[in-house]
Steps between C-alpha positions, in 0.01 A plus 500: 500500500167693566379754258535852626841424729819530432715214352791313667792523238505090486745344243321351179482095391438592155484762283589433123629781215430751732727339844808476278502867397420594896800301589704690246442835586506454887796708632786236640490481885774747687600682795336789344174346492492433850553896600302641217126584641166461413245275366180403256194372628167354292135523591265322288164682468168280467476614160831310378719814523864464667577836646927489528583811740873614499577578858839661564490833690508758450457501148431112446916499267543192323771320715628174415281355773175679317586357188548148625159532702315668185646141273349281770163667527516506106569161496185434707312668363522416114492111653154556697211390318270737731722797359342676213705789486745707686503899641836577585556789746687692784448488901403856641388727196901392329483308193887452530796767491663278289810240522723570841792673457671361743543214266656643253835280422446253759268278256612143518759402279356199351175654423398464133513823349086593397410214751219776647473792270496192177397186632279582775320866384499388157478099485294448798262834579427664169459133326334341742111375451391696750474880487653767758409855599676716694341716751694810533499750760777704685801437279580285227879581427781331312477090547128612615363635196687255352339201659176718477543482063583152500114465636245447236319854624535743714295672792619843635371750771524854346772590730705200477896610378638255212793535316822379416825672688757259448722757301566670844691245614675436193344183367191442234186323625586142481200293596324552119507896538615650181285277266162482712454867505521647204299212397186687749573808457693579177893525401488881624346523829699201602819656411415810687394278805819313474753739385355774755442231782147657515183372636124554482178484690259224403299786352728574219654120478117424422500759238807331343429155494714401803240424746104319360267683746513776837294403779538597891733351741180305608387364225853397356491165619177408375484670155873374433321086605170587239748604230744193580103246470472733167819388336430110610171517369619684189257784545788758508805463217807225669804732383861482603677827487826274316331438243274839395589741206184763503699762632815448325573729204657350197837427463638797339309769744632246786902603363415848470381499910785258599738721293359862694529312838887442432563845442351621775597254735858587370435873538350460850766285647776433205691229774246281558479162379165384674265687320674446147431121580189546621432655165649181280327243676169631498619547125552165425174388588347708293746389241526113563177410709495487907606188583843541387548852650392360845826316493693798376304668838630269706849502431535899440356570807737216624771704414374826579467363855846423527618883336674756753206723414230309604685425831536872547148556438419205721746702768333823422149353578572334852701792604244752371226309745769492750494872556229541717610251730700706739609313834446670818256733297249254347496216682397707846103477446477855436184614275563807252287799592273626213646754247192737402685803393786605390707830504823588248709802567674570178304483174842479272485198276569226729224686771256488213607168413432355804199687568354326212650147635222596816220592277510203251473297835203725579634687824408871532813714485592881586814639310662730645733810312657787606284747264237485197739462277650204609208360612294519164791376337483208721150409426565533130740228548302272678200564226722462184591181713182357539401617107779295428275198600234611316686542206619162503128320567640392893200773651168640342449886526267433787767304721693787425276803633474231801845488568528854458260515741713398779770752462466824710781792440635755793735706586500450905505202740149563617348155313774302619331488849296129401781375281633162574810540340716758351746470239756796440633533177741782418847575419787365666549776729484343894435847639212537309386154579570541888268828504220262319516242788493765730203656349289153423563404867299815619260428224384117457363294800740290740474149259591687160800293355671770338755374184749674355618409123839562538740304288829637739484664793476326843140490646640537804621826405146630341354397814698629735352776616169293542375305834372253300742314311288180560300584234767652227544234212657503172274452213731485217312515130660475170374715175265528430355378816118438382667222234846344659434228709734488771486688896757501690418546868768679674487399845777650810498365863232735610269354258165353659436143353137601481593750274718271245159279547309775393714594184535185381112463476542817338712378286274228437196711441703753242635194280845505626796239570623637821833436613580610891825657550738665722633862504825531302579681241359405161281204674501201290378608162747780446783331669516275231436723232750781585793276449335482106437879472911573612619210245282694263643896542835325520489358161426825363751705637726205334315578149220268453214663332203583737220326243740225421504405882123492535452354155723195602359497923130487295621211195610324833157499646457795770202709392676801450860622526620698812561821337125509354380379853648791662373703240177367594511540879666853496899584493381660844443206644783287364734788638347508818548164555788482379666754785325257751708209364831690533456609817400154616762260315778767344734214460262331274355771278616647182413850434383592169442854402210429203213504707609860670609659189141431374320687803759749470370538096121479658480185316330332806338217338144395390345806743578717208224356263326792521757731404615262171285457204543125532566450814896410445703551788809321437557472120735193515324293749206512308565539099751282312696698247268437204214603709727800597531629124108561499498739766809716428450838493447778704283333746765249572783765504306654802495203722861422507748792633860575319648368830325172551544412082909522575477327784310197351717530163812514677422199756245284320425578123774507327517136471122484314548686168183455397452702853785718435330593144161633672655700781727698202202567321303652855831713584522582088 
C-alpha cells in the first residue's frame, strides 16, 4: 500500500497477542450488520501517522458497521511497521454523535458482553504501543467522547460540543464513560455532565482537563499528528485516562459528592433508576479500581437498555425528531420565508412569555396592549423574565440590555405594517379575537402569517370574518412560553403549507418541538390532559384532600399536581376551557364546581401575586398543612371566604385532620 492513500481493509496472516484480542471483541456477523451504515477509512501520512476518519452522516454515529471498520483499520494499523502513531477523527467537521440508536436492542446475541467497550477500547487502543489522538471538531457525543477518552490525548476546536447524554435515553455511558471522565476532569464536573446530560465547548473542556490543546478547524489535523509523533517519541507524557488519579479527591470527599448526587438525583426525579446507577458504578471505581467497574458498566447499562424507561425515552427521541416531518407539508420543496420581526397582541403572561421566546432567539418584537397600564405591565414581565437569566449566570447584564433592545411597546397597529408574523395572545373571548384579525388584516402586509394562541376555540371561527384564512395558524404555547419546550401548530384546511413551512422554521429558530395539528377542540396536548384535570375535581367532590392529590400525582413523577398547575396558569383559564370541553363532548365531561367557586371568591390564581404578601393564591395547592400552621393568621383568614372554607370542609377536608385542625383555628 502507498504512503499517503487509503488502505484496502485486507485480512491479516499474522498478528500475535494483539490478533487474538481483535478477534474477541469483533461484533458476531448478523442481519443487522448488513443494514447498519457507515464506515472507517485510514490514511497514512509520510510522517508515520495513521489518520482513522469515522464517516457516517450526518453525524459520523457509531453503527455496528463503524465499529467493525474502526477494528480493521486498528488492526492495520498497530500491525504496520511504517505506522508510528495514530490521529483518530471525524469526516466533515463531526468527530462522531456517538453510538446509533437505532441499534439499541438489536446487538447480536452471542456477542461477548465488554467485547468493544472492554476488550477492544481498553485491551487493544489505550494499551497498545502506539499512541492515539483524537482530533475533535463538530461534536463529540456519547460513544464519541467516549472513543475520543480512550485516546491517549485529545485535540479540540474551540467550538467543538462534547459531552455525555446517555441519561436522556435512559441508559449510562457504556463504552468506558463513567470511569474515564471524572478521571479528566474531576468526580464533580463529571457528575454534573452526566447526571445533567450536559455538554461543553472545547474552550471550557480545555479548561477542565477533557480536551489537551484548542486549535482551528484547519490546523486540527496536523497539530492532533505532531502531538500523536510527541507521545511516540516520548516528548509529551504517554497517559491513559483508565489509569489517572490527579483529579480524583480522596476517598472520603469522593462519598460525600457521590452521597449529594443521590439526593439530588432523588429529589429531581425520585422514579428514576438510571441515574441512581449511573451514580454506583462510577462509585465503584472509585472504590474498587476501573477495571472491575467497566464490567459492572457493561452489564448495568445492559440492563438499563432492556428497562421500559429507556425504551420510552428511546420512543420519545425518534418521535420528538419525527415532528417536523409533516407529509404533504415538508416533503413539497417549499423554502421557509425569513422571520425578521415579530408582533404580539396581548402582553398577559403567556404574551410576555412568548415575546421573550422571540427575543432570546434575537428577533425584534412589538407588543401590543390595549393601554399603558397593561402595556408597562407587560414589559415588566418580559424584563423580570430575562433578569431571571441573569440571575441564574445563563446571560451577562450586557446580553440583557441587548435583548431588551429588541423589544418595542405600543398601543396601535401602526408598527405591525413590516411584521412577518403576528401572534395574538389574549383571553379566550372569540369576539375579541375576530375584531383582532380583522384589524391586523388592514394593518400588516399581504404575507403576514398571523397566529392565534388559542387553546379552544375553532380558528375557523376567529377567522371568519377575514379573506385570508390561508394565512391564520394556531400557534399553541404552554407556560411559561419563553421556557416550555413544546409548539403546537394548529393547522385547518385553509392553511397554506408555506405557512406551516414557515412556523416550523420558526419553531426551529425559537427552540421549540413543534407538533402540527388540526382544529378541534383541546388539540392534542389538552385533549389528553383534560381527561386528568376531570378525574382530578371528581375525586374531590368524593373527599380526597386537594394537597393529598397533588402530593401523590407529584411522588408519582408529574412535576406538579393539577390543582397547583391550574393555580399556576390562572383558574380563568382552566374555567374557560373547561366550558369549551362541555360544549364539545358533554357526554364525556364531569363538571366540577371548585374552579368557579374560586373566581367567584376572586381567588383567580397566581395573577393575584401582587395583591398577596407571598404570592399564595390557592393555600392548599401550594402549602402542606405544616407549612400551613406558619402562615395562620389574619393574612391567611383574608384569602379564603366563609363560603369557599365550608365548601372545601364539607366536600374535601374533613377526612385530613391534621387539615381539619388548621381550618378550625382560621375560622376560630
Amino acid at each position: 500500500v502507498k504512503v499517503g492513500t487509503a488502505t484496502k481493509h485486507a485480512p491479516v496472516a499474522s498478528l500475535k497477542k494483539t490478533k487474538r484480542q481483535l478477534q474477541l471483541c469483533r461484533p458476531a456477523v448478523s442481519p443487522l450488520t448488513e443494514m447498519a451504515r457507515g464506515a472507517t477509512t485510514m490514511e497514512v501520512r509520510d510522517d508515520g501517522v495513521a489518520v482513522i476518519t469515522i464517516s457516517n452522516p450526518p453525524v459520523n454515529a457509531l453503527s455496528f458497521d463503524v465499529i467493525a471498520s474502526l477494528q480493521r483499520n486498528y488492526e492495520e494499523a498497530l500491525r504496520r511497521n511504517d505506522v508510528k502513531a495514530i490521529v483518530l477523527t471525524g469526516a466533515k467537521g463531526r468527530f462522531s454523535g456517538g453510538f446509533d440508536i437505532n441499534g439499541f436492542g438489536n446487538k447480536p446475541k452471542n456477542e461477548k458482553p465488554g467485547s468493544f467497550s472492554i476488550d477492544f477500547l481498553t485491551g487493544v487502543v489505550e494499551d497498545a504501543q502506539k499512541p492515539s489522538v483524537a482530533a475533535i471538531d463538530g461534536v463529540a457525543l456519547g460513544g464519541g467522547l467516549e472513543l475520543a477518552m480512550v485516546c491517549h490525548a485529545r485535540v479540540s476546536t474551540p467550538s467543538a460540543q462534547l459531552g455525555l447524554p446517555e441519561l436522556q435515553l435512559g441508559i449510562i455511558p457504556g463504552m468506558g464513560g463513567t470511569q474515564r471522565l471524572p478521571r479528566l476532569v474531576g468526580l464533580k464536573k463529571a457528575l454534573e455532565m452526566m447526571l445533567m446530560s450536559k455538554s461543553i465547548k472545547g474552550v471550557e473542556a480545555h479548561k477542565f482537563g477533557l480536551v489537551d490543546a484548542i486549535v482551528s478547524a484547519d490546523k486540527l489535523i496536523s497539530t492532533a499528528c505532531s502531538c500523536a509523533l510527541e507521545i511516540h517519541e516520548h516528548k509529551r507524557p504517554w497517559l491513559k485516562s483508565l489509569l489517572r488519579t490527579d483529579r480524583l479527591t480522596d476517598i472520603v470527599e469522593a462519598k460525600k459528592i457521590l452521597k449529594f448526587a443521590r439526593v439530588q438525583a432523588l429529589k429531581q426525579a425520585a422514579n428514576l433508576q438510571h441515574p441512581l446507577v449511573c451514580i454506583d458504578v462510577i462509585e465503584e471505581g472509585i472504590l474498587f479500581g476501573p477495571r472491575a467497574a467497566l464490567m459492572k458498566e457493561v452489564l448495568s447499562g445492559k440492563m438499563l437498555e432492556q428497562s421500559q424507561t429507556s425504551k420510552s425515552l428511546r420512543h420519545f427521541f425518534f418521535a420528538q425528531r419525527a415532528t417536523s416531518k409533516i407529509p404533504n407539508i415538508t416533503n413539497l420543496g417549499l423554502t421557509p420565508r425569513r422571520i425578521l420581526k415579530a408582533a404580539n397582541v396581548g402582553g398577559g403572561l403567556m404574551g410576555s412569555g412568548i415575546a421573550t421566546a422571540f427575543i432570546l432567539s434575537d428577533i425584534v418584537v412589538v407588543l401590543k396592549e390595549v393601554n399603558e397600564k397593561f402595556l408597562n405591565t407587560g414589559i415588566n414581565r418580559i424584563k423580570a423574565n430575562l433578569q431571571s437569566f441573569v440571575k441564574k449566570g445563563r446571560m451577562t447584564q450586557e446580553d440583557y440590555e441587548k435583548k431588551l433592545s429588541l423589544l418595542s411597546g405600543v398601543l396601535d397597529y401602526e408598527q405591525f405594517r413590516d411584521a412577518d408574523v403576528v401572534i395574538e395572545a389574549v383571553i379566550e373571548d372569540l369576539l375579541l379575537k375576530q375584531k383582532i384579525f380583522s384589524d391586523l388584516e388592514r394593518s400588516c402586509h399581504s404575507n403576514c402569517i398571523f397566529a392565534t394562541n388559542t387553546s379552544t376555540i375553532d380558528l375557523r371561527l376567529i377567522g371568519q370574518q377575514t379573506a385570508c384564512q390561508d394565512r391564520i395558524v394556531g400557534a399553541h404555547f404552554f407556560s411559561p412560553a419563553h421556557v416550555m419546550p413544546l409548539l403546537e401548530i394548529v393547522r385547518t384546511q385553509q392553511t397554506s403549507s408555506q405557512v406551516i413551512v414557515d412556523l416550523l422554521d420558526v419553531a426551529k429558530k425559537i427552540r421549540k418541538t413543534p407538533i402540527v395539528v388540526g382544529s378541534c377542540t383541546g388539540f392534542a396536548v389538552n385533549r389528553m390532559f383534560f381527561p386528568y384535570g376531570q378525574a382530578a375535581g371528581l375525586l374531590v367532590d368524593y373527599g380526597l384532600d386537594i394537597y393529598h392529590i397533588d402530593h401523590v400525582i407529584a411522588n408519582f413523577g408529574m412535576p406538579t399536581g393539577p390543582f397547583r398547575l391550574a393555580d399556576l396558569v390562572g383558574f380563568g383559564v382552566a374555567v374557560a376551557t373547561g366550558k369549551q370541553y362541555y360544549k364539545s363532548y358533554p357526554e364525556r365531561c364531569y363538571k366540577s364546581r371548585l374552579t368557579e367557586i374560586m373566581l367567584e371568591e376572586n381567588r383567580t390564581g397566581i395573577e393575584n401575586i401582587l395583591h398577596l404578601m407571598f404570592g399564595i393564591s390557592w393555600l392548599f395547592s401550594l402549602w402542606t398543612p405544616g407549612q400551613v400552621n406558619l402562615l395562620i393568621g389574619d393574612f391567611i383568614f383574608i384569602m379564603i371566604s366563609d363560603k369557599l372554607l365550608q365548601i372545601l370542609i364539607s366536600k374535601s377536608m374533613l377526612r385530613n385532620q391534621e387539615t381539619w385542625q388548621v381550618l378550625h383555628k382560621i375560622l376560630s
